[in-house]
C-alpha positions, -999 to +999 in steps of 0.1 A: +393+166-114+403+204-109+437+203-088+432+221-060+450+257-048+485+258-035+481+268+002+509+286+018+507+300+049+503+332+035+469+320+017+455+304+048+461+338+068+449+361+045+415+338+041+413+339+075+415+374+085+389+381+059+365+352+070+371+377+105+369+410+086+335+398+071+318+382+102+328+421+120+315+440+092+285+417+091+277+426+133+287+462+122+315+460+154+345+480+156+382+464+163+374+478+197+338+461+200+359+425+194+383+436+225+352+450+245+334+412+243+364+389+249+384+390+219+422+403+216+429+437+215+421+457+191+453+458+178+457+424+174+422+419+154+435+445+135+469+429+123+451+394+126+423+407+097+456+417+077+468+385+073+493+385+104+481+352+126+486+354+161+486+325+188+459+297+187+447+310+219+438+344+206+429+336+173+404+313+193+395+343+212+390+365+187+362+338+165+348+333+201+338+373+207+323+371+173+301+342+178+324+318+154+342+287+163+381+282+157+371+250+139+346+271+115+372+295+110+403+272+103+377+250+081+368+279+061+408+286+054+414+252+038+379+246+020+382+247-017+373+276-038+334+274-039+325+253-006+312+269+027+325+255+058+294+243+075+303+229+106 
């Protein structure tokens, strides 16, 4: 059995601001259009897609405006190399 990735912090950040990057570049929305429907800031999804995690509440926020759940997004962080998060 393949041992599984190290996660660090950094890892599970960096997965998710690109599970976030993708599913904005997927709707073809702007930092700004994330803001415009409910999300943080633009600023904040900004940093957030860099790997910089904010609060719960915001990162909740910020999957919410683009149509994900926290769970699917936190689920996607820790699944291992290959596996979708279908939930």
């Amino acid at each position: 059995m393949p041992k599984p990735p190290d996660l660090t912090a950094e890892t599970i950040a960096r997965v998710i601001g690109d599970c976030l990057k993708a599913r904005r570049d997927e709707m073809e929305w702007s930092a700004t259009d994330v803001q415009e429907h409910g999300g943080p800031t633009y600023h904040t999804v900004l940093k957030t897609e860099a790997g910089q995690l904010p609060k719960m509440a915001l990162l909740d926020r910020h999957a919410a405006a683009l149509g994900l759940s926290l769970h699917y997004v936190l689920a996607a962080a820790v699944a291992p190399p290959g596996h979708d998060a279908d939930f």
